[in-house]
N, C-alpha and C positions, 0 to 999 in steps of 0.2 A: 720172176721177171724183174726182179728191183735191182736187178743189177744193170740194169739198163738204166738206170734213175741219175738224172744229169741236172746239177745244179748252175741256172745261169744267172750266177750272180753279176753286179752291177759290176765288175772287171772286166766282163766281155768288152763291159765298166768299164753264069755269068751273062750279064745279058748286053745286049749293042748298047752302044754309048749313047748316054742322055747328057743334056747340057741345059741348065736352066735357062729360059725365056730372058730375052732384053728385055730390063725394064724399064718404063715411062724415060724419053731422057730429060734431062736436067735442065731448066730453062735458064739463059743467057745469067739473068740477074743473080743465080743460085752460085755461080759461078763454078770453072773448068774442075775444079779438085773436090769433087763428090763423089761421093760411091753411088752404083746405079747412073753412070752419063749412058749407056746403050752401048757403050761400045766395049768391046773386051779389049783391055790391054795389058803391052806386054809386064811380065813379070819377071820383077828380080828377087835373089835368095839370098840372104845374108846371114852367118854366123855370128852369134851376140853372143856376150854373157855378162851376169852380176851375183852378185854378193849376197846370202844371206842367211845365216845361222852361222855367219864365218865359214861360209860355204860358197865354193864357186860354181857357181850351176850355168848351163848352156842350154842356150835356146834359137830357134831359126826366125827371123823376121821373113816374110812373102811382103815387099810390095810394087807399086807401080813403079815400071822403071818412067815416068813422065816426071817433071820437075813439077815442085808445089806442094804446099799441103795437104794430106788427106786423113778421112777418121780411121782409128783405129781400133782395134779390137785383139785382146787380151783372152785365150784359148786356155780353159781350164779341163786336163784331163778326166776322164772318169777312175773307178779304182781301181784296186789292184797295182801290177807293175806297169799299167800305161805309161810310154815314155810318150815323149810333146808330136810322135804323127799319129799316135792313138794306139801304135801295135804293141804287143805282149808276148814276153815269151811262151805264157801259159799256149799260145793261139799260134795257129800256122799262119805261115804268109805274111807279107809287109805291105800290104795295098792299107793301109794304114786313114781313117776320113780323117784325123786330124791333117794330116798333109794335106788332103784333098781341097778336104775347106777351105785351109788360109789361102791354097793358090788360089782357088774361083772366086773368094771375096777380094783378092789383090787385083786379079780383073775385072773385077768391076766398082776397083775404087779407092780397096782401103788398107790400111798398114795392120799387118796382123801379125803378134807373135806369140808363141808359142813354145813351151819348154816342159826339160826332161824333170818333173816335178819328183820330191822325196819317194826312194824305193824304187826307181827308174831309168830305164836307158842308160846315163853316164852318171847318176846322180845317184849317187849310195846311201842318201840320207844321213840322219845324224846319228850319233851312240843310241842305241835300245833305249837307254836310261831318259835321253833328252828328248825323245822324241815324242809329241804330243799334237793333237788336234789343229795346236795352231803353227806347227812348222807348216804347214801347207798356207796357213794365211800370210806365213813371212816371208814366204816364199810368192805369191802373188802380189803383196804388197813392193815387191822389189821389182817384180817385171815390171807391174804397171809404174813404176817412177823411172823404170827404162824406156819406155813406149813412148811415155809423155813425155821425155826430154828431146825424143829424138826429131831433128828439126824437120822433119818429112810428116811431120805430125802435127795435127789440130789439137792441142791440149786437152780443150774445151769438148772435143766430139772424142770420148775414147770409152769403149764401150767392153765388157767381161762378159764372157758366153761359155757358161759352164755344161759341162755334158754329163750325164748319168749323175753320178756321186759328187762330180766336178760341180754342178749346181747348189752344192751344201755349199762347195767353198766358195763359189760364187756372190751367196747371200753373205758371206762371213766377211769375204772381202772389203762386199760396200758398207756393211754395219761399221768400216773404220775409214774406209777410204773417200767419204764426201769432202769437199765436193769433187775430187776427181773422178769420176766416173759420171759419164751421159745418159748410162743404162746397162740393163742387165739382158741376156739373153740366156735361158731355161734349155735345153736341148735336150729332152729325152730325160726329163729333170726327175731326181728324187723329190718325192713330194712330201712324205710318211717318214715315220725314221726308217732305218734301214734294217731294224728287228722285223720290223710289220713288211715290211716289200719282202726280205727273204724268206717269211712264213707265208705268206701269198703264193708265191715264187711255186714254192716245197710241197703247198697243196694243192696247188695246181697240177703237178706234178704226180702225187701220190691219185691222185682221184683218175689219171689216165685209165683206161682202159690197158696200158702197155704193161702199166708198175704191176695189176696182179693183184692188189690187195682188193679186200672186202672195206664195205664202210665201215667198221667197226675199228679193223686194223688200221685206217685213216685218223680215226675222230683217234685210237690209241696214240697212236705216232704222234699227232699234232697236239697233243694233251702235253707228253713229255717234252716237247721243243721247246712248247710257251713256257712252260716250270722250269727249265734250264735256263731260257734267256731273262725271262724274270729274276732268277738266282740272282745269275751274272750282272744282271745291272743294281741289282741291291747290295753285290760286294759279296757276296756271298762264291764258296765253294761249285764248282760244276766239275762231277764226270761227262765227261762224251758216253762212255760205254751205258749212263744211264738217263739220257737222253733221246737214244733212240736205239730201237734192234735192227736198221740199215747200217752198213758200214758205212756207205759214203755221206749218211748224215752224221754220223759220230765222227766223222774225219772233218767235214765243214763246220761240226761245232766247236770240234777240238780248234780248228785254227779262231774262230771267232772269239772264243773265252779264254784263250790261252793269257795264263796269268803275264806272262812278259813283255804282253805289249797293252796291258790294259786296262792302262794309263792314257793311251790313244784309245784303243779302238769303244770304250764305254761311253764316252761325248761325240764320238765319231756316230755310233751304232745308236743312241738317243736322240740326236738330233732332228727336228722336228719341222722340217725346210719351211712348209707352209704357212707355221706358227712365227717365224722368224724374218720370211723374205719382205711381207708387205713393210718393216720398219725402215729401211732405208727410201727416201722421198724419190726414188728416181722410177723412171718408166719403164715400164718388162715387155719381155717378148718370150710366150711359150708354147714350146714346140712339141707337139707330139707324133711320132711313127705309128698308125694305124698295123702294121704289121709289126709290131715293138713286142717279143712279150716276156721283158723284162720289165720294163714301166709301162703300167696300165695306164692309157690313154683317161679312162676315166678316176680309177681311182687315185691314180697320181696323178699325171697334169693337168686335170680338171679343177680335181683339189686343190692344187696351186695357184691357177685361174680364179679360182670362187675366192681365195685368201686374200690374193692381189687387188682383189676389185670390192672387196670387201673393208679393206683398210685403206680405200681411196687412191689406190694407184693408178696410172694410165698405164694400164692391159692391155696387149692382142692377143689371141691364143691362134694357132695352128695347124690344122690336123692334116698331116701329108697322109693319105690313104696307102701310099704304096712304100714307105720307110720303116723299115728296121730300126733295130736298138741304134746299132752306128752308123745313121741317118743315109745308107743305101737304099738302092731302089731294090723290092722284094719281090719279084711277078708273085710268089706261091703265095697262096691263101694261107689262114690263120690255121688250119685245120692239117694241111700237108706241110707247114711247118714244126707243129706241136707232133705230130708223128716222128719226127727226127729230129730231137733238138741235137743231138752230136754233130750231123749234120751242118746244123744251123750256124753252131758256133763255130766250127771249121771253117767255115766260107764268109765269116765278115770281113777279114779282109782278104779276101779271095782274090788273085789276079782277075783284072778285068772288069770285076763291081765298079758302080760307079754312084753317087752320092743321087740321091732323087731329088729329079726336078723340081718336085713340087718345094721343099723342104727347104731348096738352095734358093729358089728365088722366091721366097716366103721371107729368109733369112734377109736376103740382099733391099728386098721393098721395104723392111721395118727400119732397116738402119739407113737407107736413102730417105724416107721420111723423117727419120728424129738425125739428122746429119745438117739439116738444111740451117 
């Protein structure tokens, strides 16, 4: 039965339309150009682009087509080949939540853009050779001095909202970029480094009822994964073929440890989001999908949450009951979704999903508060 065995890693990284709740509106004095006035308005689309690794990369701004200032917010992909609406070639279908999002934050308020980050969409990345942990941050560091210049923008209110894997780089961004940025926004965040979530992930997995194995053949399997990823992050040699007797986990590790990109993926795959986010002085907002199960509501955004609040940050945390890994609305319970992850991951961005209410106007109330 392990060939049923479906790895959803952080790249994943139909029901009637929901539309989140108006929130509180905006009082006279707060003045007309806030996200959150109650009223949805219209949106315009605009094609950008800038500069960086000697690189020209493209990205779409969403915002209000109303004249004035408003805050803005800076859309950090999760991984894999995410291009800036969230879709994948790996993934059927282009209903894509990054698109989703920037429009329903532009209606209600705020300038959002979003781009085809390295390995993406129009965006080929750099030589194998250059490319390293922080093309992604020089890559972010150039939108947002595109956002903040653009005169539709509140300098001062411009806020980075990283999704999945996109929250590592989210933390990495403000570790350079104070004081421009207002705040950070966690979405479905990696919390752990991304060894420990994908070993979570794998025995989660393995322990199914579907996969067929015995507990023994479990605790084998996950014996050999951790001595391979350990190898690999000491520099040391790794076969796939003796890391595990599944094929599709010697195919996931071969691409994880493969010597030629890993240079990137060792600082990528180490990374310790929790350990790292509380340092930059700015306020958080962390969001978790109760029906997520890629990132554990507990063991990762919880985690993230206790670190924030830990090293003196001002924290909200958020738990949407009815959201997925790509902040959609999930009717199926946690149990008839673990039955089918193929399934699962075929329909994120499924025509006709729509982003859950709870999620979007969780989103829009924290940044109508720190906007004022």
């Amino acid at each position: 039965m392990t060939g049923r065995l479906v790895v959803l890693l952080l790249a994943a990284c139909s029901t009637p339309s929901q539309h989140a709740p108006a929130p509180p509106p905006v009082s006279p004095e707060q003045g007309a150009n806030a996200i959150g006035a109650g009223v949805a308005l219209e949106v315009a689309s605009e094609e950008v682009s800038f500069t960086a690794g000697g690189r020209t990369i493209g990205g779409t701004l969403a915002l209000p087509k109303a004249a004035g200032r408003w805050p803005a917010v800076l859309l950090l992909a999760g991984s894999g080949p995410t291009d800036r609406d969230w879709n994948s070639p790996l993934l059927p279908n282009r209903n894509g939540s990054g698109a989703l999002l920037a429009t329903e934050l532009a209606k209600h308020g705020a300038v959002v853009l979003r781009f085809d980050k390295a390995g993406s969409g129009r965006n080929s990345g750099p030589p194998l050779e250059q490319w390293t942990i922080d093309t992604y941050r020089e890559e972010a560091v150039a939108a947002l001095a595109l956002l903040r210049a653009r005169p539709e923008v509140r300098p001062d209110r411009v806020f980075a909202a990283g999704h999945s894997e996109g929250a590592i780089h989210a933390t990495r961004l403000a570790q350079v970029a104070q004081p421009s940025l207002a705040g950070v926004l966690y979405l479905s965040p990696a919390s752990r480094t991304l060894i420990d979530t994908t070993l979570t992930q794998v025995e989660a997995q393995l322990k199914n009822p579907i996969a067929g194995l015995s507990e023994r053949q479990v605790e084998a399997e996950m014996a050999s994964l951790r001595k391979a990823f350990a190898d690999f992050m000491a520099g040391k040699p790794v076969d796939p073929r003796q890391a595990s007797t599944i094929p599709q986990l010697q195919q996931l590790v071969g691409q994880m440890v493969n010597p030629a990109t890993a240079k990137l993926t060792r600082p990528l795959l180490g990374f310790d989001n929790a350990a790292e986010a509380g340092k930059p002085p700015v306020p958080c907002f962390v969001l978790a999908g109760g029906k997520d199960i890629q990132i554990d509501p507990d063991l990762d955004a919880r985690r993230l949450e206790r670190a924030l609040r830990a090293a003196g940050r001002d924290v909200t945390f958020h738990l949407a009951a009815d959201a997925d890994h790509v902040l959609k609305h999930e009717p199926k319970t946690v149990a008839e979704i673990r039955a089918d992850l193929v399934a699962v991951q075929n329909a994120y961005n499924a025509e006709g999903r729509v982003l859950d209410a709870s999620a979007t106007a969780a989103i829009v109330a924290w940044l109508a508060a720190h906007s004022r």
